[in-house]
C-alpha positions as semicolon CSV with decimal commas, in nm:
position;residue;x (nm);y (nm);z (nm)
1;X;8,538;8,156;6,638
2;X;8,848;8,149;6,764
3;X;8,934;8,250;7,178
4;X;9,115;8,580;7,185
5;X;9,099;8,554;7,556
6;X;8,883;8,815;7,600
7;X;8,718;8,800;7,965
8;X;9,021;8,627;8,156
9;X;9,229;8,806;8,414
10;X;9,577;8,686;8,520
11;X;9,680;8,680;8,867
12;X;9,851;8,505;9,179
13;X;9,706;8,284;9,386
14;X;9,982;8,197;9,697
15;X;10,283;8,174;9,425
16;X;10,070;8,004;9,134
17;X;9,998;8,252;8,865
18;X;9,673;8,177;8,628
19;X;9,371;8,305;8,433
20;X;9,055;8,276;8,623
21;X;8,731;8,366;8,414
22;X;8,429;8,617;8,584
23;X;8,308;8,296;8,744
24;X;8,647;8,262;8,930
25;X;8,721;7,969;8,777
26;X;9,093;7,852;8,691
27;X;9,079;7,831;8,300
28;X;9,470;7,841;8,232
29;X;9,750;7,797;8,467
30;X;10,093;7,959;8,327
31;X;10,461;7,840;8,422
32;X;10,610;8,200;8,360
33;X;10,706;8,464;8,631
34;X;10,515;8,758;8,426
35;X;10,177;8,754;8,288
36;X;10,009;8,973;8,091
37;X;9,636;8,998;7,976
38;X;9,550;8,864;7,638
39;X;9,458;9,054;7,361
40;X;9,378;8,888;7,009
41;X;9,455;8,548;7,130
42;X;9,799;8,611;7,293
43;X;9,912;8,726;7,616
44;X;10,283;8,858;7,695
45;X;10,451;8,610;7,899
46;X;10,800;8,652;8,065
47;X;11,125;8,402;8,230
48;X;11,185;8,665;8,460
49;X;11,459;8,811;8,202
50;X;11,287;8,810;7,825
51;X;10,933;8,870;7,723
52;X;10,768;8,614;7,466
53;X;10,379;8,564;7,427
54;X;10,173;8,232;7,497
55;X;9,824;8,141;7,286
56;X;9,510;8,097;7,474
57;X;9,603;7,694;7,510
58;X;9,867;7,796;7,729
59;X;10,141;7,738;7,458
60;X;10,462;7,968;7,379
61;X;10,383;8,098;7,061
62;X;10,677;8,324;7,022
63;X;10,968;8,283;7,235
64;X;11,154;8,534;7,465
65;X;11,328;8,745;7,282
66;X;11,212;9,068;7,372
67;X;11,307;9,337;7,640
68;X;10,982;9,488;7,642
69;X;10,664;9,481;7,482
70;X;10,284;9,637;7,457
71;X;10,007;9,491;7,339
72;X;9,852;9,308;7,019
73;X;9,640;9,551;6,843
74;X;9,492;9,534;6,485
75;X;9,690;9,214;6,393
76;X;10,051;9,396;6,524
77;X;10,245;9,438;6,855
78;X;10,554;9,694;6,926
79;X;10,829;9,504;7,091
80;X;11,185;9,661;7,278
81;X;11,479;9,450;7,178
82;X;11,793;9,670;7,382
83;X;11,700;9,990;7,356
84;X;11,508;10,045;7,049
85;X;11,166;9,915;6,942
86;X;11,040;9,757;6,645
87;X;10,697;9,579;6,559
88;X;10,571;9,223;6,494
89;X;10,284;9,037;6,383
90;X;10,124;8,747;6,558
91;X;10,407;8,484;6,411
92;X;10,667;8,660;6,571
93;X;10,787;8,816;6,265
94;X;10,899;9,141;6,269
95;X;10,685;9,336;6,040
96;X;10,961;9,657;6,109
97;X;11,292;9,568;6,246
98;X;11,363;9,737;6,578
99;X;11,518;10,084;6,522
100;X;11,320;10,373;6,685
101;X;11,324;10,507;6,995
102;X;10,932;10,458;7,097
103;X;10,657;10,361;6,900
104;X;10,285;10,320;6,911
105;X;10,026;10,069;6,800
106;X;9,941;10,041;6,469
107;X;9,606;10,250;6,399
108;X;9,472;10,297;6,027
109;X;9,795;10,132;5,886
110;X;10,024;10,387;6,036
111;X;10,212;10,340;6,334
112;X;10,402;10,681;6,495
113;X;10,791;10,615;6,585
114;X;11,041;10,862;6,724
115;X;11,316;10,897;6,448
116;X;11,532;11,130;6,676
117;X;11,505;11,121;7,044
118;X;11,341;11,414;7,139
119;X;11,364;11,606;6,810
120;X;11,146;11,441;6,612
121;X;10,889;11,190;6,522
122;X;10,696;11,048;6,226
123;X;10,435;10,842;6,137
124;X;10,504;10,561;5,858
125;X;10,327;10,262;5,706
126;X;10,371;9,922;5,744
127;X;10,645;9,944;5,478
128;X;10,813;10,228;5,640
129;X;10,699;10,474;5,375
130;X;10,686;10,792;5,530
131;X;10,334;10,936;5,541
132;X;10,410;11,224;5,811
133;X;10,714;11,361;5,789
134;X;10,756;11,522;6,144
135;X;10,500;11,543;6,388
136;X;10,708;11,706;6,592
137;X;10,956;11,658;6,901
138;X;10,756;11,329;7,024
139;X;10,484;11,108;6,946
140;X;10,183;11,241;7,077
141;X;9,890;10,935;7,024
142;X;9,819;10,717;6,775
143;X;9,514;10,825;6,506
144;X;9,179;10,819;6,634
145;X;8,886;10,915;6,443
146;X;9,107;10,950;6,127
147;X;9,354;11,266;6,266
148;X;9,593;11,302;6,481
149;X;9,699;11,547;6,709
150;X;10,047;11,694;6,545
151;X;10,290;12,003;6,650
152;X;10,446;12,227;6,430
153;X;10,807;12,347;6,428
154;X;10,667;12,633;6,681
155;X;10,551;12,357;6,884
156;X;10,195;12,463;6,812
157;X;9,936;12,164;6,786
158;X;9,691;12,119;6,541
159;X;9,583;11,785;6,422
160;X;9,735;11,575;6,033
161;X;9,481;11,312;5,854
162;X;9,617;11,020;5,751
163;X;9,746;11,172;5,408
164;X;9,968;11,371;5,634
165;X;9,796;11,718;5,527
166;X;9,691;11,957;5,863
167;X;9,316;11,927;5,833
168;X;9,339;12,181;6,196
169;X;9,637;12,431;6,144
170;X;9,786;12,437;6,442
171;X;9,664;12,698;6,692
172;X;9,699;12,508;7,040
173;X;9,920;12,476;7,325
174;X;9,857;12,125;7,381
175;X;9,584;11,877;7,151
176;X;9,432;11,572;7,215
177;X;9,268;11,276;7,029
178;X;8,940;11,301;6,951
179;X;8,678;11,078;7,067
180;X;8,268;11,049;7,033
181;X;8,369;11,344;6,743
182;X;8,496;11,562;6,967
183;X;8,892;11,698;7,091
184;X;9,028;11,870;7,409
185;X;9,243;12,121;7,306
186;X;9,394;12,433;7,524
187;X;9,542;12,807;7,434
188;X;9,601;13,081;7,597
189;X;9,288;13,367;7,710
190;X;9,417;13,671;7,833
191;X;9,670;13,532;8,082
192;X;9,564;13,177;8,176
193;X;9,580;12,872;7,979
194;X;9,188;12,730;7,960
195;X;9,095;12,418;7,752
196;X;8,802;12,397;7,546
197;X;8,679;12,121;7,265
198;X;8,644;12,134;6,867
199;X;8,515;11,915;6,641
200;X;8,644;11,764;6,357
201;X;8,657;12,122;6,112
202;X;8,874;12,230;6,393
203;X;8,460;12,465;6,533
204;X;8,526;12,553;6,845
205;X;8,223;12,347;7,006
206;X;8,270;12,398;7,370
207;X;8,435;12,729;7,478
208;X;8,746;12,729;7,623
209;X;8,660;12,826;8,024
210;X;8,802;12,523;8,187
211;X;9,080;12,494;8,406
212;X;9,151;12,119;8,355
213;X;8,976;11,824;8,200
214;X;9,065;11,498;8,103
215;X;9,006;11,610;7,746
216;X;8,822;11,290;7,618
217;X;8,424;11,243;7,582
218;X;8,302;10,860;7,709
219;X;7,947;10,825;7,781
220;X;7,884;11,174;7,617
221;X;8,037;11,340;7,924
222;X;8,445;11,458;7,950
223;X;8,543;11,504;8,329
224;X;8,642;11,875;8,385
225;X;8,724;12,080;8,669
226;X;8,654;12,422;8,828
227;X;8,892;12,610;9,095
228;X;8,765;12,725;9,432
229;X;8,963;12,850;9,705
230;X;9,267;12,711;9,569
231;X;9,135;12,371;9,544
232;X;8,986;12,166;9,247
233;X;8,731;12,010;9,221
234;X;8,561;11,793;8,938
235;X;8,245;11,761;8,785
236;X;8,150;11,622;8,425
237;X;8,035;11,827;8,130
238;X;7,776;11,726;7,866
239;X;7,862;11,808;7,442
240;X;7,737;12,157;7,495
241;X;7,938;12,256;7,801
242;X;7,686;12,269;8,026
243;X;7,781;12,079;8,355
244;X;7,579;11,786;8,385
245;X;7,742;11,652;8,699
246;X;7,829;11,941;8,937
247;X;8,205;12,015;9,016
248;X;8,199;11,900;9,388
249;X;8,405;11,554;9,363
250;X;8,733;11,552;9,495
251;X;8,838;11,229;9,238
252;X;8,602;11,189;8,926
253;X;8,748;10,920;8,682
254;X;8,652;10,872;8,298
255;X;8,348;10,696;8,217
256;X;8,343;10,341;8,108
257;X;8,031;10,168;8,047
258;X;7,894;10,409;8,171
259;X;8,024;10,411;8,493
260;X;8,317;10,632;8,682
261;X;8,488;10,671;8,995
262;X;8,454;10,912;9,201
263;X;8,610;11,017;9,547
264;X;8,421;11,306;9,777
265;X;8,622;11,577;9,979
266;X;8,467;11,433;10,258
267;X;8,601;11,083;10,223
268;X;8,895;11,169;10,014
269;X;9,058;10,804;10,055
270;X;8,770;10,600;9,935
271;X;8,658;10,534;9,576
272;X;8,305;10,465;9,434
273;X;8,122;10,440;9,130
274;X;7,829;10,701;8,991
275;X;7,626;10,612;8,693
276;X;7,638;10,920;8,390
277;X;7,308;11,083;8,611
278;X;7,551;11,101;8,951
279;X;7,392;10,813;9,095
280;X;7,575;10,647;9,338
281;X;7,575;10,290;9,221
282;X;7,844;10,159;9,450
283;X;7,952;10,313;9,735
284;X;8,283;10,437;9,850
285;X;8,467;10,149;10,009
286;X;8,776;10,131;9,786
287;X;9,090;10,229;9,800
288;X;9,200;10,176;9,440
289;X;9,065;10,099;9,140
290;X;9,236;9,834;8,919
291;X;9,120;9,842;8,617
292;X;8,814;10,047;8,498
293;X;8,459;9,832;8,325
294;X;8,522;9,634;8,063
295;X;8,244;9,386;7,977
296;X;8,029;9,394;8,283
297;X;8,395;9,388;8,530
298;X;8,605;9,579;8,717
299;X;8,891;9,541;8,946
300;X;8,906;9,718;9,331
301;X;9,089;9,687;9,598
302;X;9,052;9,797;9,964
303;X;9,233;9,655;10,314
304;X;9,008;9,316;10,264
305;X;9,187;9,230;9,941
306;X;9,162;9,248;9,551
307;X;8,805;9,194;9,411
308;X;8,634;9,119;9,074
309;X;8,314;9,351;9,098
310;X;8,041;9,389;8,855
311;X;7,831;9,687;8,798
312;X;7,583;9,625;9,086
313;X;7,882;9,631;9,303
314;X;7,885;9,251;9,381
315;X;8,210;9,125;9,473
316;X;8,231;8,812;9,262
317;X;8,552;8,721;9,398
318;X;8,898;8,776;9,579
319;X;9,208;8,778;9,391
């Protein structure tokens, strides 16, 4: 099987810049000023004026042409040439030439681009047939679970399938993807705007009584908030809407392997990690956190430096 890459970090050691692995070990040093992670066996790589991307040998596999670019996702990667983007596939070709606005990865075979600053945006295949007409003033995400979140010409959101037909009419002030078969969605009660969660028949599943949330379920919870004496504070809920992690954290971050960040009004300036019980599984001494848990790894930083943790909280080693 081929190395994507997957499990190597880039960064800067004294003003050498290379990919160390979770051992801390030097697997690829790179020449360029900018590096990027890798994803599917390329990493975006730049002189210090264009952006090209490098293999996992350390190669340039397509040169700098580009004044911006994402990542590599499902086999395709949005690029910025001046001010408009376009896509390309792992040769470099570009799959559509660069003439939208903004753009998103390619999810399902459709790919969302903004046709008219501001106005309007559509989602079109990899042929630039248009499947979705207008999804409204701008792009909101990418398809996940088969919809997406759309607006109407009211500006209300409800959420198109990939045929482009509303399988949610729109009824929503604001509509997000849905995850573990669930969406965050808000609308006005009485005079507030409260957000609430639906599932995929558009059943409102959780009622809408929350102030704030971060509107996406990981780990079977979705961090929410509740307002007391002018302040929030955040808790998580479970799939019924029962809270299953009391609103009392000052900072409570989105699960990820099933761990989250959390910050206490007590020590508002210092970040640790809870398991999806509220277990403190490593304590607040961070300042930042610089990438959430991906494979066994995260990425923290405090005044002693940048660290490669895993999720016992060992510091494997300073960046």
């Amino acid at each position: 099987m081929k190395n994507s890459g997957k499990g190597l970090y880039p960064i800067k050691i004294g003003d050498k810049k290379c990919y160390i692995n979770t051992k801390g070990e030097t697997i690829l040093e790179s020449p360029y000023d900018r590096t990027r992670g890798f994803t599917e066996g390329l990493a975006g790589v730049s002189d210090g004026n264009k952006y090209g991307f490098m293999d996992i040998q350390g190669n340039l596999k397509i040169g700098f042409l580009f004044d911006d670019i994402e990542s590599f996702q499902n086999g395709y990667c949005p690029v910025k040439i001046g001010l408009l983007w376009g896509l390309i596939d792992h040769d470099g070709d570009f799959v559509i030439q660069p003439k939208y606005h903004r753009m998103t990865s390619v999810v399902d075979g459709l790919v969302g681009v903004d046709v008219e600053r501001g106005r309007k945006s559509s989602f079109i295949d990899l042929n630039e047939n248009i499947i979705i007409d207008d999804v409204g003033p701008r792009i909101i995400a990418p398809f996940s679970e088969g919809l997406t979140p759309c607006s109407n010409v009211e500006l209300v959101n409800g959420y198109r399938n990939t045929k482009g037909e509303w399988h949610i009419e729109p009824a929503y002030t604001t509509a997000r993807n849905f995850s573990e078969g669930l969406a965050g969605v808000t609308k006005k009660v009485k005079k507030s705007e409260l957000a609430g969660f639906i599932d995929h028949s558009g059943n409102e599943v959780i009622p809408f009584k929350f102030e704030m949330t971060i509107a996406t379920f990981s780990c079977g919870r979705a961090i929410a908030s509740e307002s007391r004496k002018r302040c929030l504070y955040w808790g998580a809920i479970d799939k019924t809407g029962e809270w299953i992690i009391e609103p009392k954290y000052d900072y409570l971050r989105e699960f990820s392997e099933n761990l989250a960040g959390f910050r206490l009004p007590d020590n508002p300036k210092k970040i640790g990690f809870m398991n999806t019980n509220a277990e403190i599984v490593i304590p607040a001494i961070y300042d930042h956190i610089m990438f959430p848990f991906e494979d066994g790894f995260a990425g923290v930083r405090n005044e002693n430096g940048t660290f490669l943790i895993n999720t016992d909280g060992v510091e494997l080693f300073k960046f």
